[in-house]
N, CA, C and O atoms as CSV, one atom per row, in Angstrom:
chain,resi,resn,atom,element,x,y,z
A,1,UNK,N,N,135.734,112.606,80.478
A,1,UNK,CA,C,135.543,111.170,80.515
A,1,UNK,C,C,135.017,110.773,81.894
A,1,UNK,O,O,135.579,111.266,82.872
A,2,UNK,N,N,133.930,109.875,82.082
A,2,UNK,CA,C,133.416,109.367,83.003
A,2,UNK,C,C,133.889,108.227,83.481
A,2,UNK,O,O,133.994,107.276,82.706
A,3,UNK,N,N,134.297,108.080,84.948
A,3,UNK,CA,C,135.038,106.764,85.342
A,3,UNK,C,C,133.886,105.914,85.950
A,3,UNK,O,O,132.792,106.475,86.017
A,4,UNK,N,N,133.972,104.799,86.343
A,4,UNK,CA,C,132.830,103.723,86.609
A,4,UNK,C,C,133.649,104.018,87.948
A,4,UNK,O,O,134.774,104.515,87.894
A,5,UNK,N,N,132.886,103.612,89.427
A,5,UNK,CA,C,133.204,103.974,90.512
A,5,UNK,C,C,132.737,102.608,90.882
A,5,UNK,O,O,131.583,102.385,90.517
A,6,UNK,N,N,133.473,101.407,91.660
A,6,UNK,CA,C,132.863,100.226,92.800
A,6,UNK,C,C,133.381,100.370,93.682
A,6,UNK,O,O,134.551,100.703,93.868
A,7,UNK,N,N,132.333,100.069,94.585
A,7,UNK,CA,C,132.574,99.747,95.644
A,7,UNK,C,C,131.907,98.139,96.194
A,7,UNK,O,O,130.784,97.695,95.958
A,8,UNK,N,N,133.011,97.501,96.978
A,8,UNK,CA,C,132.239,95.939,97.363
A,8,UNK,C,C,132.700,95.545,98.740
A,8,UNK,O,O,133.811,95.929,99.104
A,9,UNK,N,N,132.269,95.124,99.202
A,9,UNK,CA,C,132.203,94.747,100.837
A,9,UNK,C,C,131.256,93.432,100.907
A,9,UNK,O,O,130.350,93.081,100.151
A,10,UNK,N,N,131.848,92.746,102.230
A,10,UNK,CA,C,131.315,91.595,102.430
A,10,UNK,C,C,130.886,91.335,103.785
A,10,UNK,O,O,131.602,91.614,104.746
A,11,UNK,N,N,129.706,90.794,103.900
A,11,UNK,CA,C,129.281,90.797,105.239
A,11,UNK,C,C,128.796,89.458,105.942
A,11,UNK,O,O,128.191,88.677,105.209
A,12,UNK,N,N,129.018,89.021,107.519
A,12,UNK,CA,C,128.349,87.842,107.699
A,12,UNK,C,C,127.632,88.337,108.926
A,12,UNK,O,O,128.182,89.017,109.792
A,13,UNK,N,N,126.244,87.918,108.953
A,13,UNK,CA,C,125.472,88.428,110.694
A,13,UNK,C,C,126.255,90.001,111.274
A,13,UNK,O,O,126.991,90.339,112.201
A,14,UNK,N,N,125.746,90.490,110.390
A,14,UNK,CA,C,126.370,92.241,111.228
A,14,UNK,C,C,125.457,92.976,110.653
A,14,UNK,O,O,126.054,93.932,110.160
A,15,UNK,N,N,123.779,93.097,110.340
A,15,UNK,CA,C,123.577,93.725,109.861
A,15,UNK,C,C,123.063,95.149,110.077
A,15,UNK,O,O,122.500,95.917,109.297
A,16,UNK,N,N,123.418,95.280,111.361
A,16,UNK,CA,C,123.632,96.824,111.656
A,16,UNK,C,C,124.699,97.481,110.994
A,16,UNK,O,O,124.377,98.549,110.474
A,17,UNK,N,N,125.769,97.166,110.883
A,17,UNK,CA,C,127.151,97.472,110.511
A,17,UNK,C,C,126.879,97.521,108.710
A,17,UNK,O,O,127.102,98.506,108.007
A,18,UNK,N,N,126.340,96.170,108.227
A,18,UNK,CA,C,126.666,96.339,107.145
A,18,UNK,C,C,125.621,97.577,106.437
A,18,UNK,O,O,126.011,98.211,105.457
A,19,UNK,N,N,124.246,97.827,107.070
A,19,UNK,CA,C,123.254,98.777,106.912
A,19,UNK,C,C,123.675,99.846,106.865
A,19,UNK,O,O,123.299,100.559,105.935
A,20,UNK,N,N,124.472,100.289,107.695
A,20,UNK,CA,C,125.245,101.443,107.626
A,20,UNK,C,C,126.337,101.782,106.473
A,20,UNK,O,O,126.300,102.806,105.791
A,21,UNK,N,N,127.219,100.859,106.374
A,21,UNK,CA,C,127.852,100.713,105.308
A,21,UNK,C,C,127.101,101.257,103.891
A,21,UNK,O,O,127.218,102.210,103.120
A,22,UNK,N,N,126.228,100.010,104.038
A,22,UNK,CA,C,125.581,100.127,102.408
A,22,UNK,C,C,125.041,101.496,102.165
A,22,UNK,O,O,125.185,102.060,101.081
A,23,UNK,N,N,124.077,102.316,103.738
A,23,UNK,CA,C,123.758,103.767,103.319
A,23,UNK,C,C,124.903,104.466,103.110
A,23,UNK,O,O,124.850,104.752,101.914
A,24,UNK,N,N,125.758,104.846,103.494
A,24,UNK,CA,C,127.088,105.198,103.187
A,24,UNK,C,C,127.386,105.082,102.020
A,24,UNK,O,O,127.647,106.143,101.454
A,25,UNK,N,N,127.441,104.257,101.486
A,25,UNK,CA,C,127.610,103.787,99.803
A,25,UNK,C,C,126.328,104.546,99.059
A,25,UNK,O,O,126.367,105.045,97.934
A,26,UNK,N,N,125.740,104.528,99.521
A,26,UNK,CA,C,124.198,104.541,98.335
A,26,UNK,C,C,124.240,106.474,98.412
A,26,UNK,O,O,123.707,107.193,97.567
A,27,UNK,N,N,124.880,106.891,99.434
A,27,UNK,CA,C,124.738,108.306,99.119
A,27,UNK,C,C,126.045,109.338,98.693
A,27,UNK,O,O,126.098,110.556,98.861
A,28,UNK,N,N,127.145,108.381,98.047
A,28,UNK,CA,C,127.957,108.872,97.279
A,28,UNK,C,C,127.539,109.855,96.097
A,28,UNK,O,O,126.343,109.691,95.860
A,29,UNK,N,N,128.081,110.767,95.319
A,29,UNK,CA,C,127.685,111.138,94.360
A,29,UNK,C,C,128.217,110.853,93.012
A,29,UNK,O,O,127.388,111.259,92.198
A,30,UNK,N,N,129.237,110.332,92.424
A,30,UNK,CA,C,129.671,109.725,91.362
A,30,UNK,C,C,128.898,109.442,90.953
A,30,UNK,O,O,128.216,108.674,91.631
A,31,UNK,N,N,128.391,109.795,89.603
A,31,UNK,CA,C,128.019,109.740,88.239
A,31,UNK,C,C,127.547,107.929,88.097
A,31,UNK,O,O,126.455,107.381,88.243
A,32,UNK,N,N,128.798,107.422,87.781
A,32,UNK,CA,C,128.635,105.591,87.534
A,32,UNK,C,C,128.955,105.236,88.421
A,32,UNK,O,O,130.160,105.335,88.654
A,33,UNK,N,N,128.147,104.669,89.343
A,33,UNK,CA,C,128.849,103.818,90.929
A,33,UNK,C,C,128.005,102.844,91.046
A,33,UNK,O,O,126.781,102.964,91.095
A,34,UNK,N,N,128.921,101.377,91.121
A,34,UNK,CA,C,128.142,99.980,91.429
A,34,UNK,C,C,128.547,99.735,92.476
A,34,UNK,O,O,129.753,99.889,92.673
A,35,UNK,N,N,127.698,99.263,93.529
A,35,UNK,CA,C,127.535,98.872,94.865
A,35,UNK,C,C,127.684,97.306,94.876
A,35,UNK,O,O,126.628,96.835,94.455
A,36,UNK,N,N,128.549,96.354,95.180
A,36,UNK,CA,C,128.393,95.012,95.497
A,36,UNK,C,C,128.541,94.599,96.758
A,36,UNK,O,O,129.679,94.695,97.220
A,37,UNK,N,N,127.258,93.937,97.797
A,37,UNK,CA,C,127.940,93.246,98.766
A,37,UNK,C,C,127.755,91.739,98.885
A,37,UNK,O,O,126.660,91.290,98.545
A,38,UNK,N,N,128.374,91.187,99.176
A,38,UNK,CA,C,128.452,89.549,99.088
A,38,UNK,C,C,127.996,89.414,100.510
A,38,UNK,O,O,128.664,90.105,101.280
A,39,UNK,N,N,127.257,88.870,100.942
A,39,UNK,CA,C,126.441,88.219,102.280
A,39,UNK,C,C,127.018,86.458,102.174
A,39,UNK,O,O,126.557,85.693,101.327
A,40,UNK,N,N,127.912,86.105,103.029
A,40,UNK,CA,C,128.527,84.932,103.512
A,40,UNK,C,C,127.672,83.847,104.140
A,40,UNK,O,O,128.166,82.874,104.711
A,41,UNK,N,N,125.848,84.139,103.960
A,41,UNK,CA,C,125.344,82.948,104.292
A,41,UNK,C,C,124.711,83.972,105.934
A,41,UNK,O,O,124.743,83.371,107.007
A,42,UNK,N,N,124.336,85.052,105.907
A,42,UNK,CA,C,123.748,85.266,107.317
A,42,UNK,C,C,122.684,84.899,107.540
A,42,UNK,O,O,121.848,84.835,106.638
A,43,UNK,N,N,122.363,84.494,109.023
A,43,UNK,CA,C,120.936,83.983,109.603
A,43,UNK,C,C,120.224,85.141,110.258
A,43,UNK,O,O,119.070,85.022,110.670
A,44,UNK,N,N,120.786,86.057,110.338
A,44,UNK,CA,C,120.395,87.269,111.248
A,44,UNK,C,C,119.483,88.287,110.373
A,44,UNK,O,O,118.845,89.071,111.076
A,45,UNK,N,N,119.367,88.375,109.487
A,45,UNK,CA,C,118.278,89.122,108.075
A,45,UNK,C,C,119.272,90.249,107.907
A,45,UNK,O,O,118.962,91.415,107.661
A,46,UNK,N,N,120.466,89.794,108.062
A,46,UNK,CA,C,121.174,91.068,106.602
A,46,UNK,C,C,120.437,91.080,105.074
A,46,UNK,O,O,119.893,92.084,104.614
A,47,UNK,N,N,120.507,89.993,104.493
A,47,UNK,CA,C,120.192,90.094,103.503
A,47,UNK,C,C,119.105,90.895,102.858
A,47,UNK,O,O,119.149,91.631,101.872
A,48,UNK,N,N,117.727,90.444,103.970
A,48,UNK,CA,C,116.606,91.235,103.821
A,48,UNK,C,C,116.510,93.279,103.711
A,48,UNK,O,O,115.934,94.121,103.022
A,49,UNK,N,N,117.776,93.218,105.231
A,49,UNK,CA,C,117.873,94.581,105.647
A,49,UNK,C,C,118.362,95.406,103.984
A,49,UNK,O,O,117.783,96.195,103.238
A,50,UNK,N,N,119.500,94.823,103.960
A,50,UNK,CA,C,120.395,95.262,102.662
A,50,UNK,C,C,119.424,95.347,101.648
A,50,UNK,O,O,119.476,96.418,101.043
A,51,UNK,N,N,118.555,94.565,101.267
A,51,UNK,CA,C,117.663,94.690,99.709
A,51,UNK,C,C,116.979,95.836,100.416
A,51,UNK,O,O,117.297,96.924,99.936
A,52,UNK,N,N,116.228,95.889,101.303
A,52,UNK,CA,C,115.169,97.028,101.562
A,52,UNK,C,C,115.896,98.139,101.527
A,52,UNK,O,O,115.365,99.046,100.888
A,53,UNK,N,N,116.996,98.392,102.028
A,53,UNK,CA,C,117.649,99.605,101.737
A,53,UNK,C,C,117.791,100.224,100.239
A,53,UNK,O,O,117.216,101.156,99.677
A,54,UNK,N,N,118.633,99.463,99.898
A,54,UNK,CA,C,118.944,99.680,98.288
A,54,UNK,C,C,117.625,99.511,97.561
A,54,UNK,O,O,117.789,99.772,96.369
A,55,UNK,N,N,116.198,99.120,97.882
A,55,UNK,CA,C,115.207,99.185,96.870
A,55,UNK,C,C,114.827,100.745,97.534
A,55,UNK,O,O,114.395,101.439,96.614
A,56,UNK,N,N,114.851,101.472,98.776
A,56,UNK,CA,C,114.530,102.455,99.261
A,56,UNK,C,C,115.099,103.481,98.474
A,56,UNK,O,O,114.517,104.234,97.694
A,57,UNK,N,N,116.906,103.403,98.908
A,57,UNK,CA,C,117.532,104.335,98.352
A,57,UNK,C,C,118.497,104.840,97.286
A,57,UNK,O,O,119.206,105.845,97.332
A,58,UNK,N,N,118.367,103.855,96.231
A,58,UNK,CA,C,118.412,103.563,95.186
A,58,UNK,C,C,118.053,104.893,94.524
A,58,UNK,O,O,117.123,105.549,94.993
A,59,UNK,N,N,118.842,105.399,93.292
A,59,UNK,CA,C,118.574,106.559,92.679
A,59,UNK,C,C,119.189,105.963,91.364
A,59,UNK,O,O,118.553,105.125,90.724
A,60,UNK,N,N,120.458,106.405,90.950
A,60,UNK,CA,C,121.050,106.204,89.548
A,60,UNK,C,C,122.246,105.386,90.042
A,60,UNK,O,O,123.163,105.224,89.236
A,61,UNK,N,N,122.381,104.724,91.554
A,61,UNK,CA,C,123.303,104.029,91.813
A,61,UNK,C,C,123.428,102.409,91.585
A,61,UNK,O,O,123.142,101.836,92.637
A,62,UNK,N,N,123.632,101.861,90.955
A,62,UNK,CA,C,123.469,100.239,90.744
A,62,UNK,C,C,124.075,99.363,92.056
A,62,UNK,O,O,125.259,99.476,92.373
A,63,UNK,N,N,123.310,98.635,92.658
A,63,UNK,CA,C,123.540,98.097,93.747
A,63,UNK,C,C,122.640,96.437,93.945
A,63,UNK,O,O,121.446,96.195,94.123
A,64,UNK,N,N,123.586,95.727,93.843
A,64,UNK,CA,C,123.952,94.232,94.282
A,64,UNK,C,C,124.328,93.565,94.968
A,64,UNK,O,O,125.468,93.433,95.415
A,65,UNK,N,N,123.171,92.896,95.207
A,65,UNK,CA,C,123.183,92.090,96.528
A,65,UNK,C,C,123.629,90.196,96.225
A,65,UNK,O,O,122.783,89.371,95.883
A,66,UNK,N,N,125.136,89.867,96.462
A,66,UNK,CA,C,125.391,88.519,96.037
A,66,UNK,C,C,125.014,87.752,97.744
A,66,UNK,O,O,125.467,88.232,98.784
A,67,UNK,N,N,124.103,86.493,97.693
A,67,UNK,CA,C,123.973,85.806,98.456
A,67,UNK,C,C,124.561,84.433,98.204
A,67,UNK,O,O,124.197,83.693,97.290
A,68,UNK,N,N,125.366,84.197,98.968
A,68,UNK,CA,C,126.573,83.280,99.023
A,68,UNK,C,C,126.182,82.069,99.913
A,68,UNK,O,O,125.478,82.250,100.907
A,69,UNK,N,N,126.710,80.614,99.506
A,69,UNK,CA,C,126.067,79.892,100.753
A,69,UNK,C,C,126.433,79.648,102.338
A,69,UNK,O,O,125.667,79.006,103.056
């Protein structure tokens, strides 16, 4: 039996930190693994950083990006 694997984290203006994070996440190996991070409204281009990553390194991992106000 296959288990669904999440992981979710939340980030505001850190997007060095959270970049790291998210690669960290994206190179797990579990089978079913959804990635969620909620962005709290940053001005600093997390948001941007985070999508370019996950459109980069993206394989069979599902990964979501919630932008919050």
């Amino acid at each position: 039996m296959n288990s669904r694997v999440g992981i979710a984290f939340a980030t505001y203006n850190n997007a060095a930190q959270a970049a790291r994070c998210l690669e960290s996440c994206l190179a797990q190996d579990y089978e079913d693994l959804v990635v969620v991070v909620a962005d709290d409204g940053s001005t600093d281009g997390t948001p941007d950083r985070l999508h370019e990553i996950s459109r980069y390194k993206q394989n069979s991992v599902q990964a979501e990006l919630l932008r919050l106000p």
